[in-house]
N, C-alpha and C positions, 0 to 999 in steps of 0.2 A: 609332252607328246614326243614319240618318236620320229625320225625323220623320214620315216617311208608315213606315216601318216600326216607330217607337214607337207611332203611333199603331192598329196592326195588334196588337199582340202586347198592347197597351192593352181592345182590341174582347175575346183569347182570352179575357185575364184575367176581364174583366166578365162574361164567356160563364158560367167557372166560379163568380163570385159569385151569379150570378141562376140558377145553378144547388143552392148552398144553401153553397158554400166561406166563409168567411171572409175579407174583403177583402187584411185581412193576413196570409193564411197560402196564401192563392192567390198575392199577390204574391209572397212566397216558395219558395213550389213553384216559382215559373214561375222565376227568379233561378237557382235548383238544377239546373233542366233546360235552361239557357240563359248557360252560363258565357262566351259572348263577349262576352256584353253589360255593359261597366262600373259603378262606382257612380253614375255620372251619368244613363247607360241606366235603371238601374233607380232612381234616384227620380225622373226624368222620365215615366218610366211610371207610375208610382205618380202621380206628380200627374194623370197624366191618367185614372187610372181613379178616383180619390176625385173627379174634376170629375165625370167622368160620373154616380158613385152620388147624387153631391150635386144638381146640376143635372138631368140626366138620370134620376133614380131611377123616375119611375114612367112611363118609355120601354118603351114591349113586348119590345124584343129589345136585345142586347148592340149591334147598330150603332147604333141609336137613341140610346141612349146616349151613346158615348161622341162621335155626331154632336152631339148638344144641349150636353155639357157643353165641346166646343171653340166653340159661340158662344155659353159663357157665360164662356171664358176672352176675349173679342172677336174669335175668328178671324171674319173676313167670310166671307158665302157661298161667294163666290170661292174663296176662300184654302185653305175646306174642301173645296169639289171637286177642288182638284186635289189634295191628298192622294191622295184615293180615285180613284188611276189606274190601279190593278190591276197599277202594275208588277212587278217580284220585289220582295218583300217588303213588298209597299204593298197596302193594302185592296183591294178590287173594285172596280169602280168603282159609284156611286150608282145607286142604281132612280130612276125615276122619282117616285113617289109620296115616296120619302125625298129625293130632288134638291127638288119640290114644298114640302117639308117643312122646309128648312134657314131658320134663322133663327126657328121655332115654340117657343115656350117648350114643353116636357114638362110634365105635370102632376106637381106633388112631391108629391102627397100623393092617396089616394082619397078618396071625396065624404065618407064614414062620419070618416075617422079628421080631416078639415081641421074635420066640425065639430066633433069632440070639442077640438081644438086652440082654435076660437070659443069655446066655450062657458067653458074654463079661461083665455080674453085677452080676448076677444070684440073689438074694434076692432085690439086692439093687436097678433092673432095674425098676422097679414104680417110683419109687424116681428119678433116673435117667433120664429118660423120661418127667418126669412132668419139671424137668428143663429145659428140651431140648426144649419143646414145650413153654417156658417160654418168654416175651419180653426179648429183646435182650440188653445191654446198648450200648453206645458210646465210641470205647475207641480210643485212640490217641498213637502213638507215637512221642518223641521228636526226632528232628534230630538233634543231635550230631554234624552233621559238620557244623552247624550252630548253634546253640543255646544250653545251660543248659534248666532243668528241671524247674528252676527259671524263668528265663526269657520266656519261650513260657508260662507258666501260667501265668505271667505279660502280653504278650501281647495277649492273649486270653480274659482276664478280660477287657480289651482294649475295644475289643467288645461287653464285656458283657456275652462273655462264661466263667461259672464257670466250675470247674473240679479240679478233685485231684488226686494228686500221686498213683500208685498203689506200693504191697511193691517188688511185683516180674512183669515184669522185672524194672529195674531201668529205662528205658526210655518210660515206659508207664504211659498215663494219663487217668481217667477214666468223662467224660462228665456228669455234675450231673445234667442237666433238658435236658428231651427228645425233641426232635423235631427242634433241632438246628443246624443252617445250616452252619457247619463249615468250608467248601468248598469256602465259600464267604467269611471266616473270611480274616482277616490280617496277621495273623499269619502264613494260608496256603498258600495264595498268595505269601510270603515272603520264605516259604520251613520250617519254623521252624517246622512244623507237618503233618505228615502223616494220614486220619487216618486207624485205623489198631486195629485191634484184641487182644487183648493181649496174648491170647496165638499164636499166628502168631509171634509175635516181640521174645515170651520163645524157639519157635521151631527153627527160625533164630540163633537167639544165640546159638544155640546147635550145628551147622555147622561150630563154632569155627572158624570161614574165621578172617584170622590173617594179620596183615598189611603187604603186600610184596608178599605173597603166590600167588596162582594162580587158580581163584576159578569155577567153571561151574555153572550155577541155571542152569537146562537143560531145565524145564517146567516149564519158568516163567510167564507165562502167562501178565497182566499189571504192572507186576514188584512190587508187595509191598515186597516180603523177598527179589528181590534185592536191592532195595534200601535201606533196612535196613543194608544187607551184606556190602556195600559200606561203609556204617558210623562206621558198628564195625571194616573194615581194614581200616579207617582213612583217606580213599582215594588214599591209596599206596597198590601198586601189581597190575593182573590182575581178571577182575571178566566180562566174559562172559555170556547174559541175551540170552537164545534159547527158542523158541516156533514154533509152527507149523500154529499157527491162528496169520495171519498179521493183523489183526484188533486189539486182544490184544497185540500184540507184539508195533506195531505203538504209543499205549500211554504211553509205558515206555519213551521215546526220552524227550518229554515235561515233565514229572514227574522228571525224573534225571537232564535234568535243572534247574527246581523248586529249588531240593534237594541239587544240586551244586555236585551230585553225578558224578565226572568228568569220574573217571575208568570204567564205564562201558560201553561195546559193545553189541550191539543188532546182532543177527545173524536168518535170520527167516530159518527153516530147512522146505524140503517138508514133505510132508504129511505122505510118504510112507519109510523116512528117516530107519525106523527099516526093511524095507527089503530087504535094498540094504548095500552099502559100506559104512563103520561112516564116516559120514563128519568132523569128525575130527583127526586131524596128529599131537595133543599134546595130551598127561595127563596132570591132573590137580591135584593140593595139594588136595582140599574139592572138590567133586560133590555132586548136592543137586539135588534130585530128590523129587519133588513137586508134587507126583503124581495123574491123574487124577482119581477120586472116587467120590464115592457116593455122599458125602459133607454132611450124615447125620449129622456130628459135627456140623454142623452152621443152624439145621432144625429152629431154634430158627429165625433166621434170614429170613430165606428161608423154610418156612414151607410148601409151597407147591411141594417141590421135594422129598417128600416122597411119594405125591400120584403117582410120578411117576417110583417108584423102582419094580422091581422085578425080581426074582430069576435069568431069563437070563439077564438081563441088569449088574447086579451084577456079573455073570460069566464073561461078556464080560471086562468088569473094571477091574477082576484078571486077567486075561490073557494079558492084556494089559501092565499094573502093573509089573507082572513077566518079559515080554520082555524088557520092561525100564530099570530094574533093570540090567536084563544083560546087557544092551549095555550100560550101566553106569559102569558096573566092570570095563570094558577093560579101562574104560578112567581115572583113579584114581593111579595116580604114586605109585611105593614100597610104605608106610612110609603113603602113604594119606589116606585120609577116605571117605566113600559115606555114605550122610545123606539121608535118605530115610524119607518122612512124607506124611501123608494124613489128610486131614481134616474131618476126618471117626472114627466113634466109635465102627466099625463092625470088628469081629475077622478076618472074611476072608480080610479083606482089609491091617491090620493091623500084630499081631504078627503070625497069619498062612503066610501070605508074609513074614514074617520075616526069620521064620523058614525054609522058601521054600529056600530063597536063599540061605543060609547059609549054606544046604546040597548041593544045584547044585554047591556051591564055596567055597571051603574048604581053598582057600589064603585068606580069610575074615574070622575075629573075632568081635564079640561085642568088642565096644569101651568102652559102658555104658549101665546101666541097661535102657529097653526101657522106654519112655516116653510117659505116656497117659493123658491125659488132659477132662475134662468135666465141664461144666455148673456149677454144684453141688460140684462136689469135686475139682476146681480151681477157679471158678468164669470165665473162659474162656469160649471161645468157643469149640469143640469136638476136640482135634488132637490126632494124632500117633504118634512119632520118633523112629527110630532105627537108629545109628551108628552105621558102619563098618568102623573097622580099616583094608588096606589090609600090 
């Protein structure tokens, strides 16, 4: 394909995402209904509709879009007009107002949610942001009950995937060429790796789940911090995986096989669990509440769920948030802790929930100073942590 026709089938794709698709599953639909187009076609297209989400995300329309993010890859004026020459298989050609327009940065963010981004950097939120909107890497976690850090980068190299140690956490590896299908390696097949975020595998670690103890993930959705939680107690004690969506809950079962992750039980909860009676008749040493937000932390990854944030949808996530948290107190023995994290860079999500609970629960103390994690100042992805000790 030529590139005025990448860049056309680029504009569909964006059409369907700012329509409410999933970046990656649009790009895959479109792949399915378009089999002439090779593996080169289709992650050149892909690069060019993650420029637009990235660059272009708060453009009004799918051309605007994927206009801004080709002069944020340096196409010059020029170079982009004559894409859009409306040949066969080539855009339209340019309106005026958008001819007008070429070389205008897009605004990445609405006024509401850039300053909630100030408010949690306040100087430093440019810089911040620019990260967030950044390509994302590949990182890995080793699985401990199976393999050294040695040995899963031996048998990754196996396949031909390079990757290196990172220096925090100790069981993360970080993927050094893009585009590599690790999922099909050996190494995954085998359980030796997960993969996983690295700040995901720091925030796990932080729930201290100790061998023997007795642990809850309550919102674990396809299990990646449980199975992580699994290998740091060694495979000794109890560690219960709860969700509300059978569909994620359904692929931990195969994952913890994989991982040889024996201790774990799946428990799917209904829907409406928080307005009736706890379905639970133990406490637990560690509760980890993985709560459901924003997910601005991983916009890098998922850049187009910020076009779809605003003010009420974000109210709705705190309140929600807050209710979890209570009905995670009650389930946290004397002595134990609840680890609360989101994968959210927003104050409301993060240490205002902090603060919230901690006055409605005065048997809970910070365990440790909170944990904020970003692109920029970790090299991870966006998260939150608070510890409570009760």
């Amino acid at each position: 394909m030529k590139l005025d026709a990448r860049v056309q089938a680029a504009i569909e794709i964006v059409a369907e995402v700012m329509a409410g698709a999933a970046a990656d599953r649009a790009l895959k639909a479109w792949g399915q209904t378009h089999r002439f187009a090779g593996s080169g076609d289709r992650r050149a297209i892909g690069d060019l509709v993650y420029a637009a989400l990235r660059t272009g995300g708060g453009a009004a329309t799918p051309r605007a879009a994927v206009l801004a993010g080709l002069a944020g890859q340096g196409l010059p004026p020029a170079g982009i007009e004559a894409l859009f020459s409306g040949a066969r298989h080539a855009p339209a050609p340019l309106s005026e107002p958008e001819r007008a327009a070429l070389g205008e940065a897009a605004p990445a963010l609405p006024d509401w949610l850039a300053a909630s981004l100030a408010r949690a950097w306040g100087d430093d939120a440019g810089a911040e942001l620019a990260a967030l909107l950044a390509r994302a890497p590949m990182d890995l976690r080793v699985n401990t009950l199976k393999a050294t850090r040695e040995t899963a980068l031996e048998k990754l190299a196996e396949d031909g995937i390079a990757a290196e140690p990172l220096d925090r956490p100790p069981t993360a590896l970080r993927v050094l060429a893009g585009g590599v299908d690790v999922e099909s390696s050996a190494a995954h097949a085998l359980g030796l790796v997960e993969v996983q975020d690295a700040g995901s595998q720091i925030v796990a670690d932080l729930v201290d789940a100790r061998p023997g103890s007795s642990v809850l993930d309550l919102c674990a959705g396809a299990g990646g911090k449980t199975l992580a939680l699994a290998a740091t107690m060694h495979n000794a004690g109890r560690l219960l995986a709860c969700d509300t969506g059978p569909v994620r809950l359904k692929r931990l079962a195969p994952r913890a096989a994989r991982a040889g992750a024996t201790i774990v039980e799946t428990r799917l909860l209904p829907e409406d669990w928080l307005d009736g009676p706890a379905p639970f008749a133990e406490t637990f040493d560690r509760v980890l509440v993985d709560a459901p937000c924003t997910g601005s932390g991983t916009w890098r990854r998922n850049p187009e769920t910020r076009l779809r944030l605003t003010p009420e949808g974000l109210a709705r996530l705190t309140a929600l948030q807050a209710r979890l948290l209570d009905a995670a107190a009650d389930l946290v023995k004397p002595g134990g802790r609840l680890v609360y994290v989101t994968c959210s860079v927003l104050c409301e999500e993060n240490e205002d929930q902090a603060a919230s609970f901690l006055a409605r629960h005065p048997a809970f103390a910070r365990a440790a100073p909170d944990t904020r994690l970003s692109p920029r100042a970790t090299g991870t992805d966006g998260f939150f942590c608070a510890v409570f000790a009760r």
